[in-house]
C-alpha positions in Angstrom: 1.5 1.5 22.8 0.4 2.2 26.0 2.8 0.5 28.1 5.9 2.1 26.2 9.7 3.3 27.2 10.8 6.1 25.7 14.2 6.1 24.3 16.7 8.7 23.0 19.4 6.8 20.6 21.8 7.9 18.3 22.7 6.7 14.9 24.4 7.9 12.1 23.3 10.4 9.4 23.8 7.7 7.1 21.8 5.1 9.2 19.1 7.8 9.6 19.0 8.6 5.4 18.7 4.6 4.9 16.4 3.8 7.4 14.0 6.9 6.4 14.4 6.1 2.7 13.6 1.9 3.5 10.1 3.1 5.3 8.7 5.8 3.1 9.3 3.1 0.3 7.2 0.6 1.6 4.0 -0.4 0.7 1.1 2.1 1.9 -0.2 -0.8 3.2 2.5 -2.3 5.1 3.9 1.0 6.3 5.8 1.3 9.9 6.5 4.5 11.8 10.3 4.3 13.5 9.2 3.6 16.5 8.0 0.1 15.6 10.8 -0.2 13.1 13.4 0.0 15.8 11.3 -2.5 18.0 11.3 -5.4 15.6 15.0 -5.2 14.7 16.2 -4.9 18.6 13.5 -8.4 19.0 14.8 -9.9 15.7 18.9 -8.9 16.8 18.1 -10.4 20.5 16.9 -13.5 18.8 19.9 -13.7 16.8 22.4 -13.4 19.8 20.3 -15.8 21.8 20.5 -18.2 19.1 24.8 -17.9 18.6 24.9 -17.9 22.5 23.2 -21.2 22.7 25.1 -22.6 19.6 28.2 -21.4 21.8 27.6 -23.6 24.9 26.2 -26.9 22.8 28.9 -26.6 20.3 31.1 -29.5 22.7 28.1 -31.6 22.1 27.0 -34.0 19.0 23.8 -33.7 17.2 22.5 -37.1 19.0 23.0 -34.9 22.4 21.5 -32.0 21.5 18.4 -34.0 19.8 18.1 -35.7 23.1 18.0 -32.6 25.4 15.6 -31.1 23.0 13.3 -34.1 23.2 13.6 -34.0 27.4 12.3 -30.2 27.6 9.7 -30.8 25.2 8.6 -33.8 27.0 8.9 -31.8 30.4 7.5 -29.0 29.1 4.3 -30.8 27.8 3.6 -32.1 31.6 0.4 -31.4 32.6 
């Protein structure tokens, strides 16, 4: 990564152990250092609270609203 931020976290013993354990177990083939370990599950966790924000400000609206708001960014979105 040659475009990285370097960050100093702490976790807990526990968290440490498990999260060691979880990547020496994997796969030779599929194996991840911490480094990119950590990056996926901060993406994957900012997905997930993007998702329950969004559910949070369209839960006033029906599914026939929010079909139609999707259907008017698509089609604005597709504009040449």
């Amino acid at each position: 990564m040659s475009n990285a931020a370097q960050w100093n976290v702490v976790v807990s013993r526990q968290t440490d152990q498990a999260v060691r354990e979880f990547l020496a177990g994997e796969a030779a083939g599929e194996a991840r250092d911490l480094s990119s370990f950590v990056e996926d599950a901060v993406r994957s966790r900012m997905f997930e609270l993007s998702v329950a924000r969004a559910r949070q400000r369209t839960a006033h609206l029906n599914p026939d609203e929010i079909d139609a708001l999707v259907d008017e960014a698509v089609e604005w979105a597709r504009r040449p």
